[in-house]
C-alpha positions in Angstrom: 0.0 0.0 0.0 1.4 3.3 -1.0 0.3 6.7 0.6 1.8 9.9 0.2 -0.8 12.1 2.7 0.4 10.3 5.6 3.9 8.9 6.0 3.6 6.4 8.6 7.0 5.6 9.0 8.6 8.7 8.7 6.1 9.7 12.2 7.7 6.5 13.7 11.0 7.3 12.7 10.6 11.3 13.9 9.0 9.6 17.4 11.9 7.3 18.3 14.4 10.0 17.7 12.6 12.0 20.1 13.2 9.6 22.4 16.8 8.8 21.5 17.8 12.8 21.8 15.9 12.8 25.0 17.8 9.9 26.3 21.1 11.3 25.1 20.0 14.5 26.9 19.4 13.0 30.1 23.3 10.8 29.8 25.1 14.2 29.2 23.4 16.2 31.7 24.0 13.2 34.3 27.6 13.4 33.1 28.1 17.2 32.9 26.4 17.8 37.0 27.5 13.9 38.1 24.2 13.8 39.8 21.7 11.1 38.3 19.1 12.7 40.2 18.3 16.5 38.9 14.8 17.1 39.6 12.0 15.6 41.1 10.9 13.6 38.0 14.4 12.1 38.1 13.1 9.8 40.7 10.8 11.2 42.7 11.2 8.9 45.9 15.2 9.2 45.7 14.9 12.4 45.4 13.0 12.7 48.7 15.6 10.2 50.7 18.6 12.0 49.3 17.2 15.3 50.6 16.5 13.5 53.6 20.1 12.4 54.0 21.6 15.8 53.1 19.8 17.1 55.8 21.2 14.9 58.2 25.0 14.9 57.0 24.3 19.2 57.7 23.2 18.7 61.2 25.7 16.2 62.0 28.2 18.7 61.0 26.7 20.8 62.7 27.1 19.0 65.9 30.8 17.9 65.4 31.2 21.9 65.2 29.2 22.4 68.7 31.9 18.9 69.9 34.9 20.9 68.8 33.6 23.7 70.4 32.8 22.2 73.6 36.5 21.1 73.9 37.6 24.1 73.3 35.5 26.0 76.6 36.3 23.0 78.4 39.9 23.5 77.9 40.0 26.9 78.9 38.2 26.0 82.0 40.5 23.5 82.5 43.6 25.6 82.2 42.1 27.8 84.9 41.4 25.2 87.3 45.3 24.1 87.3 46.1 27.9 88.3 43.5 27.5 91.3 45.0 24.3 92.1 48.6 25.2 92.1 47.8 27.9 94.7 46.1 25.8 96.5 48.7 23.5 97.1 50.9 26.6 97.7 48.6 27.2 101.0 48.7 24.0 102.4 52.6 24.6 102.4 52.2 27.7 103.6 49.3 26.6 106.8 52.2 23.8 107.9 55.0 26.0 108.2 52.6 28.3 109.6 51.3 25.8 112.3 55.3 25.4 113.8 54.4 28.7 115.7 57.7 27.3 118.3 60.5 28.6 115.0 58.1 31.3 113.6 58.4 35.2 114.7 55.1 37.5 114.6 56.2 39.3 111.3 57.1 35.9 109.8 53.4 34.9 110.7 52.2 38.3 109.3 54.3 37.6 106.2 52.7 34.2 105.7 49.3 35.7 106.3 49.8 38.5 103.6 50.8 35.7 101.5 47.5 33.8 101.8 45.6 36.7 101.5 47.4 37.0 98.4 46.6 33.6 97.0 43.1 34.2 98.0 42.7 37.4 95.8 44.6 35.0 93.2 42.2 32.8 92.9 39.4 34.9 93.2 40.6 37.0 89.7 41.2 33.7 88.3 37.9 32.6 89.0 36.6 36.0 87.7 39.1 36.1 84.5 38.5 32.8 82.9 36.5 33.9 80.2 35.3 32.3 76.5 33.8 34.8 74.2 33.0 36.9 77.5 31.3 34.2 78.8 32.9 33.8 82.7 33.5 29.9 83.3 34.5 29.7 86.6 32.3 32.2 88.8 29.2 30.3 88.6 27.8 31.6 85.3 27.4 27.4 83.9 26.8 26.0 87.8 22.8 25.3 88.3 20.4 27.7 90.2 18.5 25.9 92.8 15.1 27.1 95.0 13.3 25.9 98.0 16.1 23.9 99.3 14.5 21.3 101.8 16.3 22.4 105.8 16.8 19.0 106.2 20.1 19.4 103.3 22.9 20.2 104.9 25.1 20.6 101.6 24.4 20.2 98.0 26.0 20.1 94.5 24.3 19.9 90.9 27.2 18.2 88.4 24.8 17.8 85.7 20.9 18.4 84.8 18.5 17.8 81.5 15.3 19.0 81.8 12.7 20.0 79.9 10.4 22.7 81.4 10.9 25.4 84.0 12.3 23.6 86.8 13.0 19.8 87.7 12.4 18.2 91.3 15.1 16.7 92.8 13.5 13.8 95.2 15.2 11.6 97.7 14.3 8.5 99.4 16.0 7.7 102.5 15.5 3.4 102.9 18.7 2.8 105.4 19.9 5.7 108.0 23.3 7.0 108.2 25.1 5.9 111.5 28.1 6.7 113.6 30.0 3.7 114.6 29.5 3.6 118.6 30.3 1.3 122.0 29.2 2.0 125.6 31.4 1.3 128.6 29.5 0.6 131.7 31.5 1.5 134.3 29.3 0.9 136.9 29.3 4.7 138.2 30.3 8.5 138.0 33.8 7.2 138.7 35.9 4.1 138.4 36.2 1.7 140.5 39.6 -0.4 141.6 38.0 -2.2 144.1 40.9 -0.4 145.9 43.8 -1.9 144.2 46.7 -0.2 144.4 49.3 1.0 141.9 46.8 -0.7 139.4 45.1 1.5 136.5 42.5 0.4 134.2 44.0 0.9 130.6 42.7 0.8 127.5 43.1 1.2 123.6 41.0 3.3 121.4 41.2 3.2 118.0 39.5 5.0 115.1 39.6 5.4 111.5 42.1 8.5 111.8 44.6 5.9 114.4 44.7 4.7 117.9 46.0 6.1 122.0 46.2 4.3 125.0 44.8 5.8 127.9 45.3 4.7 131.5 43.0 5.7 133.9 43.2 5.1 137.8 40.9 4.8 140.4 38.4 7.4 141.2 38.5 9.0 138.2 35.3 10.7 137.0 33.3 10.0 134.1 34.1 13.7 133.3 37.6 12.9 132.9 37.6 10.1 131.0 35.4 11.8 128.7 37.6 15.0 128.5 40.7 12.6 127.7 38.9 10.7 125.0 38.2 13.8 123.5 41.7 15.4 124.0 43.0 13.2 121.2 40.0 12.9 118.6 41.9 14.4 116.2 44.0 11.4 116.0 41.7 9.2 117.0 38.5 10.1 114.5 36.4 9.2 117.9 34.8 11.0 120.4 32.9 11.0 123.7 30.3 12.0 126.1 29.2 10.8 129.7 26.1 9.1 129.5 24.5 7.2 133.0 27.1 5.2 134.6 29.2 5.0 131.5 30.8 6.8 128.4 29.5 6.4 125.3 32.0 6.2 122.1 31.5 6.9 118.9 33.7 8.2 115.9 33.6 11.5 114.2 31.9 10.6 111.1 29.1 8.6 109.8 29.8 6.3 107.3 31.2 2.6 106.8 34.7 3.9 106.3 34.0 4.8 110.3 34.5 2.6 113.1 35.2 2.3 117.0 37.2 -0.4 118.6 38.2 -0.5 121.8 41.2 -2.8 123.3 41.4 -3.5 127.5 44.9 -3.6 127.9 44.6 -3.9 132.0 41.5 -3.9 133.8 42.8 -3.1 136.8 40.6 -4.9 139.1 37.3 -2.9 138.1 34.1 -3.4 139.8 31.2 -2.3 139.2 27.2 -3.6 138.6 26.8 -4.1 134.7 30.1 -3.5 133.7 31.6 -4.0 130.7 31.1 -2.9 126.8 27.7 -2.7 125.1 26.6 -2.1 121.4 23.8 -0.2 120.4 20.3 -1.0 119.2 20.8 -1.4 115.5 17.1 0.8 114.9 18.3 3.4 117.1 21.7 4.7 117.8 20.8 6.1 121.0 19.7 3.5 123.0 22.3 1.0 124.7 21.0 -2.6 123.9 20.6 -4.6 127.6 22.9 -7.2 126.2 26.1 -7.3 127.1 29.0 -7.5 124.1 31.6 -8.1 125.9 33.1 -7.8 129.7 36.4 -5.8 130.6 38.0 -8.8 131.1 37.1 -10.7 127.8 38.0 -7.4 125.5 41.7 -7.8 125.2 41.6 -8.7 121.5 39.2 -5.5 121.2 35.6 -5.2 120.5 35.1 -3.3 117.6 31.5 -1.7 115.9 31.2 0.0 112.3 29.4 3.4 111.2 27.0 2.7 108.4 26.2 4.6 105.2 23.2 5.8 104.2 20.9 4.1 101.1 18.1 5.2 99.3 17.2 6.4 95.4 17.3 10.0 94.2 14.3 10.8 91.4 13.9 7.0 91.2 17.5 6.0 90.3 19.5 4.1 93.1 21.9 6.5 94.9 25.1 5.4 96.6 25.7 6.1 99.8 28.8 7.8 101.4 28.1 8.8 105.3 25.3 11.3 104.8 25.6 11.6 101.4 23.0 9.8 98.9 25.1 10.5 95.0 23.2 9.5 91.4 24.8 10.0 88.3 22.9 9.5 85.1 23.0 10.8 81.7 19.9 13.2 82.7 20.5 14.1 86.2 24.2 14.2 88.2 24.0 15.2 92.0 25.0 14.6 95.1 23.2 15.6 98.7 24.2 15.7 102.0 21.6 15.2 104.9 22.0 16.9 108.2 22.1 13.5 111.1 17.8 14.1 111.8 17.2 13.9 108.7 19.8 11.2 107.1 18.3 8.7 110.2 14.4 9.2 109.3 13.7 6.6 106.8 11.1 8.2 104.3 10.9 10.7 100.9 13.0 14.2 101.6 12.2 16.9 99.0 15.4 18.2 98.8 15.4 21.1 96.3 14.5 22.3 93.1 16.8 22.9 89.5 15.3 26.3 88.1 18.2 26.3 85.6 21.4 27.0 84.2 24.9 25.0 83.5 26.3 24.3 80.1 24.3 23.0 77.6 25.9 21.6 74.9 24.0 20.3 71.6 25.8 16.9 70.2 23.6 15.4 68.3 21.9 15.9 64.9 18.5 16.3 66.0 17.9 18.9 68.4 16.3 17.1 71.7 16.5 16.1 75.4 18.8 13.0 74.4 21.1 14.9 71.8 21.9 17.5 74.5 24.6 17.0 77.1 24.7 19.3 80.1 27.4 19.9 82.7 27.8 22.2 85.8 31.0 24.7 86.2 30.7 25.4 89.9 31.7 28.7 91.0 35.9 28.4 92.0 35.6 31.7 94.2 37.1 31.4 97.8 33.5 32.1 99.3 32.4 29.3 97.2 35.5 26.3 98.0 34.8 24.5 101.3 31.2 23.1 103.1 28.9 24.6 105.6 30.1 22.0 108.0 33.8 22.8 108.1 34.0 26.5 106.8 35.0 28.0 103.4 38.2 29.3 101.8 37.2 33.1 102.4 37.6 32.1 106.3 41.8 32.2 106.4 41.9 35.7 105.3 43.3 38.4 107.6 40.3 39.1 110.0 38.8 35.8 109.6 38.1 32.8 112.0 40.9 31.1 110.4 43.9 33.5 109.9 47.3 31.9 110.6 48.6 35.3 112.9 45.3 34.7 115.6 45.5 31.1 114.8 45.4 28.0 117.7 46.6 24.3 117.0 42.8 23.6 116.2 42.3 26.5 114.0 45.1 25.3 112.0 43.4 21.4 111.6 39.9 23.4 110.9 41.9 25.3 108.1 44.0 22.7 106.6 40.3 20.5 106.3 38.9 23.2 104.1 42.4 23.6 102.0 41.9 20.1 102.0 38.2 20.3 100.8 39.0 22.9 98.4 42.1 21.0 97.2 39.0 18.0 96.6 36.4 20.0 94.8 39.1 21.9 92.2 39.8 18.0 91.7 36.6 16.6 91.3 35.8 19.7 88.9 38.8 19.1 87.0 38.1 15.1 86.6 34.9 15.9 85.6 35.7 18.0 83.1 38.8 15.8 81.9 35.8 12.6 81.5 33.5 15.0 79.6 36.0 15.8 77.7 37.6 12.5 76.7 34.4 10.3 77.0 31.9 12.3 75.5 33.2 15.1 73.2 35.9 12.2 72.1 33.9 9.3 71.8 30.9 12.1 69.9 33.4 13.6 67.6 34.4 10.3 66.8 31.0 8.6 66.5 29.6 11.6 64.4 32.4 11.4 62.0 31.6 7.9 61.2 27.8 8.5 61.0 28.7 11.6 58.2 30.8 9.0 56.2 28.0 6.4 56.3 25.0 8.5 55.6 27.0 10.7 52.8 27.9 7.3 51.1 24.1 6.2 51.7 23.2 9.7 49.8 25.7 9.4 47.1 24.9 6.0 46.1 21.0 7.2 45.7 22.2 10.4 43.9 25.6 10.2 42.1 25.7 9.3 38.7 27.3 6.0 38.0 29.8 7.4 35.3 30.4 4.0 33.8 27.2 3.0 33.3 26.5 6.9 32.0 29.1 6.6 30.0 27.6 3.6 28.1 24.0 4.6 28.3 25.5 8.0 26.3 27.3 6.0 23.6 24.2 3.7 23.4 22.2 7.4 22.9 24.8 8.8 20.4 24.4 5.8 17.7 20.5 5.3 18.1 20.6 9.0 17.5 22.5 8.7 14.4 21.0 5.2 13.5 17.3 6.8 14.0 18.3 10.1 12.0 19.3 8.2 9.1 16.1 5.8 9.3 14.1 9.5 9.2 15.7 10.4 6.1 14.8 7.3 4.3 11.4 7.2 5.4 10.9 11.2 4.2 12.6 9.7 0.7 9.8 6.8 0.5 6.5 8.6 -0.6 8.9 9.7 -4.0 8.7 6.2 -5.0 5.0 6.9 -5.6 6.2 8.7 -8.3 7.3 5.5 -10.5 3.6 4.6 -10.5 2.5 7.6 -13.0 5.0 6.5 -15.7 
C-alpha cells in the first residue's frame, strides 16, 4: 500500500528519535552535574531520601562543630582550674609551716598571712578572669540555680541536669539511716572503781579510723575525765565522747562505713562495778544502749570493735550510693550529690530536697535537636567564698580578720583550716576530673561517633544520587548511535513517498 498524505513511518522514525535525543540529553546532563538525580521527576522517591540524608550529613556537622567547640570552653576551663590548684597547694605549704608557731616570729606569721591573703585574691581573679567569648567559666555563670532547698540538706552540689520545662524536682528516698560507729562502757558509776587496788590503773586502747591512744585511767576518776581525755586526742583518734549514765559512750567522728570504734582492754585493773563491761547499740536506734552485754572488761583484750553505716536510698527513682550522709546519682539526665544533716539522714522516708530552676552548660551533640542529643554539665563557682562546706568553713575564712587566719591562729584552728584547703584542694579535683571525662568520653567518643555516622549516611546519599559514570558513559554512547541510526532511518522514510512517483509512468 502506497500513501503519500500520511507517511507512517517517517512519524515512527521522527517519534523514536525524540526519544533517542531525549535519552542522550538526560546521559550528558547526568555526566556534565555527576548527579543522576536533577529534579524531582528524576526519581521522585530518591529524590526525597537523598534530601532526607543531606539534611542529616548538615546537622551532624553541625554538631561535630558544637563537639569541637565544647572542647575548646572545656579547655580553657581546664587551664584555669590548674592555676587554682597550684595555689592551693601553695597554702597547704604555707598553713604547715605556719602551724610550727615554736620557729616562727610574729612578722614571719604576718608575712605568711599576707601571702595567703594573696593567693586568696589570686584565685578569686582567676575565678573571675577565665573567660570564652566573654562568657565567665569559673564564677558560677554554667553552675545550676536551685530554689526551696528542703532544711533537712545540709550541703548540696548539681554536676549535671536535662530537663525540659521550667524547673526539675530533685526527690530523695532515704530506705537505710546514716550511723556513727558507737560502743558504751559501763562502768558501773560517776567514777571508776579499783576495788581499791593499788598501783593498778584500768588501761585501755581506742582506736579510730584516723589511728589509735592508750589511755590509762586510775581509780576514782570521774566520768568527766575520762570523757575530756577521750576527746583530748579525737583528732588522732576520729572518735569522740560524752558521759552518758554510769558509762561513756563512744562513737567516731563521722558517719559512714569507712567509720569505726574499737576498743582494746589492755589492764582492767581490778574494776568493779554492777553491769560493767562494753555494750553495742540497738541497730534501729543509735541512741539506745541494747541490755545485752558485748563483751566484759576482762574478755576485751583482742578489742571489741562496731562500724558506722552509710546511708541508702534512690534519688528521682534512680538508686543512689551512699557515702556517710551523702546519697550521689549519676545519670546521663540528672548528676547530684546531697548531703543530709544527722535528723534527717536517720528518718527513713521521701525528703524533697530542692529544686533545678536552671542553668549550667548545655551543649548540643547530636543531629537532632532534643532532650537525648543534649549534654549538660555544671561549672561550679571556684571563688574562695564558694570552696569549702557549711560543715567545716569555706576558703574566704583564712583571710586576715577571719576565723581562720594563721597570725590569731590556735593548734585547732590550723586542723579546721588545713580541712577546708583540703576540701578545696577536693572539689578543684573533682571539677577538674569531671571535666577531663566530659572531655575525653563524650566530646571524644561524639566527635568520633559523628564522624563515622557523616561518612556512612553521605555514602548512603551518594549512592542514591551520584551518577554512576560508567554506566552513564555507556548509556551516552548507546544514545549517540541510536541518534544517528534513527536520524538516518528518518531520512529514508521522508525519501519513500517519491517512490510513488514511479507509479504515473
Amino acid at each position: 500500500m502506497s500513501r503519500i498524505n500520511t507517511n507512517i513511518s517517517s512519524l515512527v522514525a521522527q517519534r523514536v528519535l525524540g526519544g533517542n535525543n531525549q535519552q542522550l540529553g538526560f546521559s550528558l546532563e547526568r555526566l556534565s552535574t555527576g548527579l543522576r538525580i536533577n529534579r524531582g521527576k528524576d526519581d521522585p522517591a530518591g529524590l526525597i531520601a537523598s534530601e532526607n540524608l543531606r539534611s542529616e550529613i548538615t546537622s551532624l556537622n553541625a554538631a561535630i562543630e558544637n563537639s569541637e567547640r565544647a572542647d575548646q570552653v572545656v579547655n580553657i576551663a581546664e587551664g584555669g582550674l590548674q592555676e587554682v590548684s597550684n595555689l592551693l597547694t601553695e597554702l597547704q605549704g604555707l598553713l604547715t609551716s605556719s602551724a610550727s608557731s615554736a620557729g616562727l616570729s610574729e612578722s614571719e606569721k604576718a608575712a605568711n598571712q599576707l601571702q595567703i591573703d594573696s593567693i586568696l585574691q589570686t584565685i578569686d581573679r582567676v575565678a573571675s578572669s577565665t573567660s570564652f567569648q566573654g562568657s565567665k567559666l569559673l564564677s558560677g555563670n554554667f553552675d545550676y540555680q536551685v530554689s526551696s532547698v528542703n532544711s533537712g540538706v545540709s550541703d548540696f552540689r548539681v554536676n549535671g541536669a536535662k530537663f525540659e520545662g521550667a524547673s526539675l524536682a530533685v526527690d530523695a528516698i532515704v530506705t537505710q539511716s546514716a550511723q556513727q560507729a558507737g560502743l558504751y562502757l559501763s562502768l558501773g558509776g560517776a567514777s571508776i572503781d579499783l576495788n581499791g587496788a593499788t598501783g593498778s590503773a584500768f588501761t585501755i586502747e581506742i582506736a579510730g579510723s584516723k589511728g589509735t591512744r592508750e589511755l590509762q585511767f586510775s581509780s576514782g576518776q570521774t566520768l568527766a575525765s575520762i570523757v575530756d581525755a577521750v576527746n583530748t586526742f579525737s583528732d588522732v583518734t576520729g572518735v569522740t565522747a560524752v558521759a552518758s549514765g554510769t558509762g561513756v559512750t563512744l562513737q567516731s567522728s563521722a558517719f559512714g562505713s569507712n567509720e569505726y570504734v574499737s576498743v582494746t582492754v589492755v589492764q582492767t585493773g581490778g574494776v568493779t562495778g554492777t553491769a560493767i563491761g562494753i555494750y553495742d547499740f540497738e541497730s534501729d536506734d543509735a541512741a539506745t544502749v541494747n541490755t545485752t552485754i558485748n563483751s566484759t572488761f576482762g574478755n576485751a583484750t583482742n578489742g571489741v570493735r562496731d562500724d558506722g553505716q552509710d546511708i541508702a536510698g534512690a534519688i528521682n527513682g534512680l538508686l543512689a550510693t551512699g557515702k556517710g550522709k551523702e546519697l550521689r546519682v549519676n545519670s546521663d539526665f540528672l548528676d547530684v550529690s546531697v548531703t543530709l544533716d544527722t535528723g534527717t539522714s536517720q528518718t527513713l522516708g521521701n525528703v524533697s530536697a530542692f529544686s533545678i530552676t536552671g542553668g549550667g552548660a548545655d551543649f548540643q551533640l547530636a543531629g537532632d535537636v532534643n532532650i537525648g542529643g543534649k549534654v549538660s554539665i555544671g561549672i561550679q563557682d571556684v571563688a574562695v567564698r564558694k570552696l569549702g562546706t557549711s560543715d567545716l568553713g569555706f576558703l574566704d575564712d583564712l583571710a586576715s580578720g577571719k576565723s581562720f587566719n594563721i597570725v590569731d591562729a590556735d593548734g585547732s584552728a590550723f586542723s579546721s583550716a588545713q580541712s577546708i584547703v583540703d576540701e578545696a584542694i577536693d572539689q578543684v579535683s573533682s571539677l577538674r576530673g569531671r571535666l577531663g571525662a566530659f572531655q575525653k568520653n563524650v566530646i571524644g567518643a561524639t566527635i568520633r561517633s559523628l564522624g563515622v555516622a557523616v561518612e556512612n549516611t553521605a555514602a548512603a546519599e551518594s549512592s542514591i544520587r551520584d551518577a554512576d559514570f560508567a554506566k552513564e558513559t555507556a548509556g551516552l554512547t548507546r544514545s549517540q548511535i541510536l541518534v544517528a541510526a534513527s536520524t538516518n532511518v528518518l531520512a529514508l522514510a521522508n525519501q519513500s513517498p517519491q517512490n510513488v512517483l514511479q507509479l504515473l509512468g
